[in-house]
C-alpha positions in Angstrom: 0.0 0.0 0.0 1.7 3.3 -0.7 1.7 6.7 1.0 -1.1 8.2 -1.6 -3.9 5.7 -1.7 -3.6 5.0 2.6 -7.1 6.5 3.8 -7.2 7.6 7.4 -9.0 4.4 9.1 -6.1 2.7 7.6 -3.4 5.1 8.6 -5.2 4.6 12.6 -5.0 1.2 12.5 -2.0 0.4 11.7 0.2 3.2 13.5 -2.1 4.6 15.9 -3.5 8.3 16.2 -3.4 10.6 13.3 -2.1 13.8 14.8 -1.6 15.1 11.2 -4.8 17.2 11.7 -3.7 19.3 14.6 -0.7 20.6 12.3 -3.0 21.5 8.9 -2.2 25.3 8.8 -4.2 25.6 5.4 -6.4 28.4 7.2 -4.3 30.1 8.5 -4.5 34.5 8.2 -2.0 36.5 8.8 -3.6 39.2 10.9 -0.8 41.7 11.5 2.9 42.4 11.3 4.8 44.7 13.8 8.4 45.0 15.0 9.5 41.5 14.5 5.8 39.7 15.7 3.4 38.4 13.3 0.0 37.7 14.6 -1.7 34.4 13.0 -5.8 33.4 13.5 -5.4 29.5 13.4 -8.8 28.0 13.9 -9.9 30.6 16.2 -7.1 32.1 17.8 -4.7 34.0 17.6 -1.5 32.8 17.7 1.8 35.5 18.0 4.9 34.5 16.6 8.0 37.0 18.4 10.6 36.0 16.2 11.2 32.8 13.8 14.3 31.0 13.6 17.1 31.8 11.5 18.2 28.8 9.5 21.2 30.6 8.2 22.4 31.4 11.6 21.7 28.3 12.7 23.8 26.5 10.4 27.0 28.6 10.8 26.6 28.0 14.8 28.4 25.2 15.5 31.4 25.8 13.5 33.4 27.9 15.3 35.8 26.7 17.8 33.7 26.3 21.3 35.9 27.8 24.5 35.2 25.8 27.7 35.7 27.2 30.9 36.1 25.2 33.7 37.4 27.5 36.6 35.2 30.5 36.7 34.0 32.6 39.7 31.1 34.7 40.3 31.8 38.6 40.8 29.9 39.3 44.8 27.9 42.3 42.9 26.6 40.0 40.4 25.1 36.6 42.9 22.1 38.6 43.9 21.7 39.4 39.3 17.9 38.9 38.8 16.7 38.0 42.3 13.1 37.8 42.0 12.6 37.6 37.9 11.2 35.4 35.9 12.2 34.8 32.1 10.3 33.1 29.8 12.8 31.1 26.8 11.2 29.6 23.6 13.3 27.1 21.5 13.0 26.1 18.2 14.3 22.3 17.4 16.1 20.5 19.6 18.4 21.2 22.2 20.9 19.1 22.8 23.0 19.2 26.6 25.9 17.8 27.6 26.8 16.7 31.2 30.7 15.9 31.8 31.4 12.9 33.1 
């Protein structure tokens, strides 16, 4: 059976759920463009993109010769930094961490 002529009570029965439907973007409007953030209606609601990735950058990071530093001490006027602040960080792909051993 190929990709083309697989109907969706086949597609469930075989590999599960079809989740395919919750990423069909085919109505989705651009409702405005401002500073960097673009405001989608998907089904709805709105939906506001801050800033897409950057392909281009991403593929020159990585590259460049990576400095480790291993000895490194926190300046006293710099341990209370941010005390009390929250931050909010969106990725894009994944994220690969490394732990030494």
């Amino acid at each position: 059976m190929t990709k083309e002529n697989r109907n969706s009570a086949d597609f469930n029965s075989t590999k599960g759920k079809d989740y395919s439907k919750y990423f069909d973007f085919t109505d989705a409007k651009v409702i405005s463009e401002q500073e960097g953030k673009t405001t989608y209606r998907i089904k709805g609601r709105n939906v506001q993109i801050n800033s897409q990735p950057d392909y281009r950058e991403g593929k020159r990071r990585g590259k460049e010769e990576i400095e480790v530093l291993y000895h490194f001490e926190i300046p006293p006027e710099m341990e209370d930094f941010g005390q009390g602040k929250t931050y909010h960080i969106t990725t894009y792909g994944c994220q690969l961490v490394q732990k030494a051993l």
